[in-house]
N, C-alpha and C positions, 0 to 999 in steps of 0.2 A: 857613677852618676848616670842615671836612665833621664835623658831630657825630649825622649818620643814618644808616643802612643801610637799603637798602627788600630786602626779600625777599617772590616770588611766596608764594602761601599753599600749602596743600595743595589736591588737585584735590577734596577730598570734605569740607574743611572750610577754611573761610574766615581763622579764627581760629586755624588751625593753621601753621607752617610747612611748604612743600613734603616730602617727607619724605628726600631727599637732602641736601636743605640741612640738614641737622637742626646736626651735627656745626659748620659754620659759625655758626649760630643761635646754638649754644650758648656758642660760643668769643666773638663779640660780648659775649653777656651777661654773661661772665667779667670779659671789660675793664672794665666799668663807665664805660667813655668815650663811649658813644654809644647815641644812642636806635633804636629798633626799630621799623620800621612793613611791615605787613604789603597785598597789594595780591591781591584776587580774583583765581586763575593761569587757573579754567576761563571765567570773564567775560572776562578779558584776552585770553588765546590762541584762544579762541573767537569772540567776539562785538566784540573790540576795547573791551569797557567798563569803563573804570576803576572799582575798586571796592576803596577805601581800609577797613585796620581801624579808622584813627582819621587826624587830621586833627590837624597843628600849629596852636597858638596864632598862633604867628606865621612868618616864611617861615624856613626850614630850608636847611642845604645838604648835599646827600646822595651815596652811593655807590648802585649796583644792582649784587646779586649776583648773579645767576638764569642764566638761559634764553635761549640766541641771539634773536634777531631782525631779521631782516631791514632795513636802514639806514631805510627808508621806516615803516615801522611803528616802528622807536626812534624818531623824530623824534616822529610821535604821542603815542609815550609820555613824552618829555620834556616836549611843550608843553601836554599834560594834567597830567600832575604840577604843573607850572608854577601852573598853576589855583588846584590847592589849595595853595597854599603851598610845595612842594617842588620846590627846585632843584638837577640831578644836577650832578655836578660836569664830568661828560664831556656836550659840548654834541653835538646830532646831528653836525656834521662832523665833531669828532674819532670817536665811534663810527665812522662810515665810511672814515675813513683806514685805522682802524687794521682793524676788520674784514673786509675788504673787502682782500684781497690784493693785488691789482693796484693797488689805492690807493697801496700802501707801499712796493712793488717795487721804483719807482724810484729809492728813498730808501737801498735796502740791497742793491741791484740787486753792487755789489762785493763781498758776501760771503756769497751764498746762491745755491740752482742756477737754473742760463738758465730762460727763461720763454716762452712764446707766448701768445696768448689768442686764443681763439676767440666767435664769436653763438654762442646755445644753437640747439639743433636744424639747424644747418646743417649736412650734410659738412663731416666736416674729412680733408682728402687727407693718407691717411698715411703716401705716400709720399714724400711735403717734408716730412711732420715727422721720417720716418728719415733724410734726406739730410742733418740737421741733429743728432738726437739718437739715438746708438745704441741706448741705451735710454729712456724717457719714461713716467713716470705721468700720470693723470690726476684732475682732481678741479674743480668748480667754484669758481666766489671764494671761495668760503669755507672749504668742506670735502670733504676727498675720502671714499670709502666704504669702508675702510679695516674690516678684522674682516670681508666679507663672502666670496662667490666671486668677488668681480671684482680681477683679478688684478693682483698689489701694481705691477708693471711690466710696460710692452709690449717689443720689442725687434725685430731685424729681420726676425726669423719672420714676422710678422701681416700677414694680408695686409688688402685695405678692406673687404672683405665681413666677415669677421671681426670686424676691429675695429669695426666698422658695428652688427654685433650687439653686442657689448661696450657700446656707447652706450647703447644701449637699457637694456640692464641696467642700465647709472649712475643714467640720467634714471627709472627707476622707485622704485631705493633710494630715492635723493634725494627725488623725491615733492614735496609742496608747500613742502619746504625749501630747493629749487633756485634759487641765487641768481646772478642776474647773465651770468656768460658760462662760459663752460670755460676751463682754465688746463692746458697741459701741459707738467709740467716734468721737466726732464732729471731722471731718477733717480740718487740718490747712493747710492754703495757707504759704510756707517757701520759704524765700528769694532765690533766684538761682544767681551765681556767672557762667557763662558758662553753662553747662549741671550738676552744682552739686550745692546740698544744704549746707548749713553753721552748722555745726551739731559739737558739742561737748561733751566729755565724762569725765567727773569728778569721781575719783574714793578719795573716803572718807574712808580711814583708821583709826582705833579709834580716830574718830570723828575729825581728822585733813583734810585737803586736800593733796592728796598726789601725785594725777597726774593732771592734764587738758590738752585733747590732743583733735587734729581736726579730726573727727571721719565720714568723709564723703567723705572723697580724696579729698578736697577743696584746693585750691591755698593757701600758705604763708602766703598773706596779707589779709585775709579775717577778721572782726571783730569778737573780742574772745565776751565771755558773761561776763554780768556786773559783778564784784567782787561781789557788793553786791548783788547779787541776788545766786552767787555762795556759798558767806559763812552762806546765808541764811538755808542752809541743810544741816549745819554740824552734827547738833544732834539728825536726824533720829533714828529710835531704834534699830540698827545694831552696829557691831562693821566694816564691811565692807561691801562696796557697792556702787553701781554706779546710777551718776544721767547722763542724756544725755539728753543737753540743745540745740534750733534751733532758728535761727535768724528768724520771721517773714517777709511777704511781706514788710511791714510798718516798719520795724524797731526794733520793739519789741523782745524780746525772750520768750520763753515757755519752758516748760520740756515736754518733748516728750516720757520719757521710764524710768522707774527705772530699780533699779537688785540688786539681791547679786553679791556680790564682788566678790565670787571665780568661779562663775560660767559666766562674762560677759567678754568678750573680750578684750584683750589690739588694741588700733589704730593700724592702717596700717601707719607706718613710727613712731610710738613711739618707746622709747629707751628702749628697753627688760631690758638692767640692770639695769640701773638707775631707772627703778618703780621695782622690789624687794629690790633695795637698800632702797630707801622712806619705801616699806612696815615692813624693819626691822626695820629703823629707829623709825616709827610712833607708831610700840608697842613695843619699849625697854621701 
């Protein structure tokens, strides 16, 4: 039974919620199923120091909603929490399976695009990677730079020099948030409905389905993804976590992005309470 929510605080007040999270916040407090504890965001993400609004009586079991981190510093963060009494329900391996792309990959390696991995900071000859992908994004374990100038795909224009500078550009976006290795993977052509793609986000609670929402600002009537290819990932090796599936040019669907669960987004126009509702339900 998970009866906590921990959410980071705001950066200018302690006792405040983060001020994104608000909306999540609130929708908790709605359920009335679950207690609320708040954790210092600029002690934490700065200085590594936990710094609780309050402290259970006795040990608790919990969810975290917040803010990426890094598989090595979640682990921190569970085995301090741990301290005080609270125990997350997602243990550090499973954070790292699920966040951690290349963890998962070869779990769902049949129904999402080809993949390489590259060391950071090495050459990567881009030569071999066109002899193999006509066209290829780029992004590291966790996340690619996606909304900025670095261009959504490469293709067989680019020559090394080029793409050499393009590196650069990544590993600066990226910044201290650069995790792991580089990942480049074949880019997919996804079905467009107007100016938007057909994108879905499945969030897998002890190994149940507990939300599927349209995760692209796509119209109403747009085609969901197959059941079965949906209850195909139930038993990942997470207790929570999210899959997010896209309709192909042709028809088809792919999985386009995994994640841990407490760190991946809820949809724009999902129903805030009704998914913490599902998430108590799912681990009573």
């Amino acid at each position: 039974m998970v009866n906590t929510i921990l959410f980071p605080s705001s950066f200018f007040d302690v006792h405040k919620v983060d001020e994104d999270l608000q909306a999540e916040y609130d929708a908790v407090r709605s359920t009335g199923l679950f207690d609320v504890v708040l954790f210092g965001y600029e002690k934490w993400f700065h200085q590594e120091k936990l710094v609780l609004t309050k402290e259970p009586a006795e040990t608790v079991n919990a969810v975290y909603r917040g803010w990426m981190m890094k598989p090595d510093l979640y682990e921190t963060f569970y085995e301090q929490l741990k301290e005080h009494g609270i125990c997350l329900a997602t243990e550090p391996e499973m954070y790292a399976n699920m966040h951690v792309f290349p963890n998962v990959y070869q779990l769902v390696e049949k129904d999402t695009a080809r993949m390489r991995v590259f060391p950071l900071h090495e050459e990567i000859d881009v030569e071999r990677v066109k002899q193999e992908f006509s066209r290829f994004m780029v992004k590291d374990y966790v996340k690619s730079v996606k909304g900025t100038e670095f261009p959504r795909y490469f293709d067989d224009s680019v020559d090394q020099s080029s793409f050499n500078q393009w590196m650069e550009v990544f590993y600066q976006y990226r910044g201290d948030l650069l995790t792991g290795g580089i990942c480049i993977k074949e880019y997919l052509d996804l079905r467009q409905y107007g100016d938007r793609t057909n994108e879905f986000r499945v969030f897998y609670i002890n190994h149940e389905i507990a939300s599927i929402s349209r995760n692209s600002g796509q119209m109403q009537v747009t085609e969901e993804p197959p059941q079965e290819l949906v209850e195909r990932y139930r038993t990942l090796p997470s207790v929570f976590y999210t899959i997010d599936f896209a309709e192909l040019e042709d028809g088809s669907w792919k999985i386009i992005e995994a994640g841990d669960g407490g760190v991946s987004g809820l949809s724009d126009g999902q129903d805030y309470e009704a998914f913490f509702r599902s998430l108590y339900h799912c681990f009573a």
